[in-house]
C-alpha positions in Angstrom: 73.7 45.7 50.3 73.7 42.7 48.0 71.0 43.6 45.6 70.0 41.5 42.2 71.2 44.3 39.9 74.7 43.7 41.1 74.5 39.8 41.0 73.0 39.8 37.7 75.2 41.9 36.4 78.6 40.7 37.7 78.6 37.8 35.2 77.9 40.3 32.7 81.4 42.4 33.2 83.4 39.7 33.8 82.5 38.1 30.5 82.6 41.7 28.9 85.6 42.7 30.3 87.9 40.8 31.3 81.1 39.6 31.4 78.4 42.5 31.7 76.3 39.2 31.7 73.1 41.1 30.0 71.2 39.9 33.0 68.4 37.5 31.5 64.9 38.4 32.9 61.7 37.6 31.9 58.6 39.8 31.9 56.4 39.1 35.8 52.6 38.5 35.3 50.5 41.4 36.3 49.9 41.9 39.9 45.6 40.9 40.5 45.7 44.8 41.3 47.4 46.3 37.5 46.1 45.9 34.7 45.0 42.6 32.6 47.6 43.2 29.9 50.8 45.5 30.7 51.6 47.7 28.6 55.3 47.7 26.9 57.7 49.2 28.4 58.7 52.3 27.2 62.7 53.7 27.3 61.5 56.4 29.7 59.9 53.8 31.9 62.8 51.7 31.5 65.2 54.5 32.5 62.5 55.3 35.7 63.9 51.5 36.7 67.6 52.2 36.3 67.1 55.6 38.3 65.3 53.7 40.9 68.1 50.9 41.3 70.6 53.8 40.9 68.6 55.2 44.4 68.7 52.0 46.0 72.4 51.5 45.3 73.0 54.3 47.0 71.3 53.7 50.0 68.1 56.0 49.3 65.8 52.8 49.7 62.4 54.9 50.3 63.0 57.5 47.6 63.7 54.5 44.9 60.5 53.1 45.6 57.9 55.6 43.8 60.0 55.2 41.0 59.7 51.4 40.6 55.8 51.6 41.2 55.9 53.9 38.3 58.0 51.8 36.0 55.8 49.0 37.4 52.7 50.3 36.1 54.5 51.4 33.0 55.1 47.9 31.9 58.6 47.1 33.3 57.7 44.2 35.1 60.9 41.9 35.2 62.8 39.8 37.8 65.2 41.9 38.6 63.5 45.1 38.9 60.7 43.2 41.4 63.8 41.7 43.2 65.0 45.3 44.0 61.5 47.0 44.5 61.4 44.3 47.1 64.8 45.1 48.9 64.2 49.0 48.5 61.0 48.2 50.4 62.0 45.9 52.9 64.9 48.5 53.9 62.2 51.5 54.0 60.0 49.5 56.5 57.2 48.6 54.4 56.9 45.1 54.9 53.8 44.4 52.9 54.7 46.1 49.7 58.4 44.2 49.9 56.1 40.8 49.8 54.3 42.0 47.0 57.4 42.9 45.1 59.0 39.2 45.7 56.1 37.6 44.9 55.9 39.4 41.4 59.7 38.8 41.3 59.5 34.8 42.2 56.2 34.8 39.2 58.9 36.1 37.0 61.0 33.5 37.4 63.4 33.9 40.0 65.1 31.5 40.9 67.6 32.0 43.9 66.2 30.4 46.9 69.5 30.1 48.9 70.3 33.9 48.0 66.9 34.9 49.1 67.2 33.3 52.2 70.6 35.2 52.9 70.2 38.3 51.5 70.6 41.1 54.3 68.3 43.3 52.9 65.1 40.9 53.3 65.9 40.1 57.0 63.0 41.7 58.0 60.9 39.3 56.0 61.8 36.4 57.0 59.4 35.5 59.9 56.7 36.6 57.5 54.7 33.5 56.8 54.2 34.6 53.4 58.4 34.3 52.6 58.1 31.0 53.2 55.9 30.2 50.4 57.5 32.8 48.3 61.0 31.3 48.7 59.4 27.6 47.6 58.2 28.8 44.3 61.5 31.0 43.7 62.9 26.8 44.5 60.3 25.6 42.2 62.1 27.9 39.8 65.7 26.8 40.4 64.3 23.0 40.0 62.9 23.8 36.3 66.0 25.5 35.4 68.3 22.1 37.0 66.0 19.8 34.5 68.5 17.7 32.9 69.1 14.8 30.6 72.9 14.2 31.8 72.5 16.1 35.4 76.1 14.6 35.6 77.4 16.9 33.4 75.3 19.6 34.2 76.9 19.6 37.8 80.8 19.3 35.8 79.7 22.5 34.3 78.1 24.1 37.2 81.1 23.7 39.5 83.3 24.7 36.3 81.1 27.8 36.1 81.8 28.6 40.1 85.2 28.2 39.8 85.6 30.6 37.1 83.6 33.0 38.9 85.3 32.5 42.4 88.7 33.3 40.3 87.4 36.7 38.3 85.8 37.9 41.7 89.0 38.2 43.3 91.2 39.3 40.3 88.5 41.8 40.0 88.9 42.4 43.7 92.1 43.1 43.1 91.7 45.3 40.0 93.8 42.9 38.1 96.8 44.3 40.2 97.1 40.8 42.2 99.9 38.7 40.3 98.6 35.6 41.8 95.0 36.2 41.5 95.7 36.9 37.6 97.6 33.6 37.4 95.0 31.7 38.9 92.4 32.9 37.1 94.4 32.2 34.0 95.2 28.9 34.8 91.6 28.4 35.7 90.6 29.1 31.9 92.9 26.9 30.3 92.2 24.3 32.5 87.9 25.0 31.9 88.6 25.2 28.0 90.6 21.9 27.3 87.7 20.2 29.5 85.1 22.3 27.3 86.8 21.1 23.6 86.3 17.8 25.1 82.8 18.2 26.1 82.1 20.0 22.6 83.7 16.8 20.7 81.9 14.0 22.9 78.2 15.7 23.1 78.1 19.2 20.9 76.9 22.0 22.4 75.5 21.4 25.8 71.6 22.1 24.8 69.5 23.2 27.9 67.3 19.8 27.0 70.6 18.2 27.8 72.1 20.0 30.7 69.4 22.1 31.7 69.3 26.2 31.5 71.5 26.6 34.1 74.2 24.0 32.9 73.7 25.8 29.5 74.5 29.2 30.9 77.7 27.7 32.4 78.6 26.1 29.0 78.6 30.1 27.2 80.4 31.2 29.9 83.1 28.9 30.1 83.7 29.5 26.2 82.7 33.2 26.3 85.7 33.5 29.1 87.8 30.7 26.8 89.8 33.8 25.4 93.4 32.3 25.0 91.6 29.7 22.6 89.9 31.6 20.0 89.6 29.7 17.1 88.0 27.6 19.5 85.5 29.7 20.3 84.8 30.5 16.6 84.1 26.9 16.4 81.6 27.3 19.0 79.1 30.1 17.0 78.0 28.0 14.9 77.2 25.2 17.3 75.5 28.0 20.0 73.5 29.5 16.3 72.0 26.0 15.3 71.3 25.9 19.3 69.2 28.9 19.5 67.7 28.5 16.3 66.2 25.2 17.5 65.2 26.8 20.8 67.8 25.1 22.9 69.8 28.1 23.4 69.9 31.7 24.4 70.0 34.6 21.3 71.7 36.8 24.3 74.3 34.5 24.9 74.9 33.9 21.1 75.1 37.7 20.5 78.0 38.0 23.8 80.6 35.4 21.8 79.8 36.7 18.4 80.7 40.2 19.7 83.9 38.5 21.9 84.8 36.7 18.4 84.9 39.6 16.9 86.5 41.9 19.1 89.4 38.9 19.6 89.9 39.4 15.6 90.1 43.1 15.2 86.7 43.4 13.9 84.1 45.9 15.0 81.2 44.0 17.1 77.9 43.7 16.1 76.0 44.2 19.7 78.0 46.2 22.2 78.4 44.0 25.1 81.8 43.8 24.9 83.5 47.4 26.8 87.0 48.2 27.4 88.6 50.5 29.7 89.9 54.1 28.0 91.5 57.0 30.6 89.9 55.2 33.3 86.5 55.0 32.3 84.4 51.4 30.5 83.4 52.5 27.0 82.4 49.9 24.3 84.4 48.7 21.7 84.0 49.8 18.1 80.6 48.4 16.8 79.8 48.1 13.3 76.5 50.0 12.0 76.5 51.6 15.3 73.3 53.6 14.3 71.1 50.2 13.9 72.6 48.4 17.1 69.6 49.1 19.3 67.4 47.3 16.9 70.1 44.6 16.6 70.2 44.1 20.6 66.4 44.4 20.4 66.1 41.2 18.4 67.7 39.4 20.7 66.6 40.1 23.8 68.7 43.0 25.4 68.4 46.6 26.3 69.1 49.9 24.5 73.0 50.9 24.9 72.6 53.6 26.5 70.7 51.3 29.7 73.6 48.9 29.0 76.4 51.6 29.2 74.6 53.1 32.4 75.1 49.6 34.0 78.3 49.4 33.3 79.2 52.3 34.5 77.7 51.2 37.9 79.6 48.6 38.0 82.8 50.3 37.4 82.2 52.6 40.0 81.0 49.7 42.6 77.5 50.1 42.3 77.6 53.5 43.6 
């Protein structure tokens, strides 16, 4: 099954690891049949979400679904979650509800038409007439998010972005035991940062007016992964902070290379994305004022720890 919790969160270990990307959702609009205003989600009814994706992942499509309708009406109402809702349902046979769940999904801001149109676990939707119109606004999506002033270097970092990925997948793959798939990836990174210190010096940090969201997204990932260089990375925060401040940038992806900073000087981090692995298991690295980081993730943008370290854990173990 290729479900959205394991795309969205694949980028999130590889950056954290060796990145998990927090994935970056935003609420859905209420359905015509919920209520007006929904109400905010709650850690219970966020947890009902992650035990629902937890069902799906394990191939228990039509017992995951009660729970999503639940966290549904208790106010969890992103991307993701609607993305899955819609696979669990699709799997389980109801076609109608799946449609409802992608639609909610795609008003959310999804944005994948070409993996919607491949996903395995939608198959059965895909004659519906009403995919086709929900696969045109999830491209209406993508086309907001590809807005650019220089598209030409927003492709540059794109394909940058998919090169670095296509490496960590397969060292990953390989559980870092593949010599040659280390290498590459290695060589990969130098190669991505020397290009990135250029970019920085010629245009400063690639803004998403500039390069659009998703060139900006590749930009933080090529630095957040640009871990043989860290005093060039240092040089970055500042840059990615005057970024976000003016609304060009993305508080989550600041708070991911202040913790990697950090972490790459000794130092406790101040958000707890960034995990290592102890006696075989992912725990986080030490975190400074660990009794306030929940409020400090909640300012900008990302889940409790405990939702975090659960999704982690799931990704460790495959998804399973």
């Amino acid at each position: 099954m290729n479900h959205l919790i394991v795309r969205l969160a694949a980028l999130s270990l590889l950056s954290a690891c060796a990145h998990t990307a927090a994935p970056t959702e935003k609420p859905a609009p209420a359905a015509a049949s919920a209520p007006a205003t929904a109400p905010a989600p709650t850690p219970e009814a966020r947890a009902l979400a992650m035990q629902a994706d937890a069902l799906l992942t394990s191939g228990k499509s039509a017992e995951s679904l009660p729970l999503y309708r639940q966290a549904w009406e208790q106010g969890v109402r992103t991307e993701g979650m609607s993305y899955n809702a819609a696979c669990a349902a699709a799997l389980a046979g109801e076609k109608a509800e799946a449609l409802t769940w992608l639609e909610r999904a795609a008003d959310a801001g999804f944005a994948e038409p070409g993996h919607l149109r491949q996903d395995e676990d939608l198959a059965s939707l895909r004659e519906e007439p009403a995919f086709a119109r929900i696969a045109e606004k999830a491209a209406a999506n993508e086309a907001k998010l590809m807005e650019a002033q220089n598209p030409q270097l927003r492709d540059e970092l794109l394909r940058m972005a998919e090169e670095d990925q296509v490496a960590r997948r397969a060292a990953v793959a390989a559980n870092f035991k593949d010599a040659a798939a280390s290498e590459r990836m290695k060589a990969i990174d130098i190669k991505n940062t020397a290009r990135m210190k250029e970019i920085v010096a010629q245009v400063g940090w690639p803004t998403k007016t500039l390069v659009g969201e998703r060139g900006a997204k590749s930009a933080w990932l090529l630095v957040q992964h640009a871990d043989l260089d860290v005093a060039f990375q240092r040089q970055c925060l500042p840059l990615l902070e005057k970024s976000v401040a003016a609304g060009e940038g993305s508080p989550k992806d600041l708070a991911y290379l202040t913790d990697r900073v950090l972490v790459a000087e000794g130092k406790p981090q101040r958000y707890g994305t960034q995990f290592y692995m102890v006696e075989g298991k992912l725990v986080p690295r030490p975190i400074e004022d660990e009794a306030n980081v929940d409020a400090r993730r909640a300012a900008v943008g990302l889940g409790t720890m405990a939702e975090y370290n659960a999704q982690m854990q799931r990704m460790a173990s495959g998804g399973k």
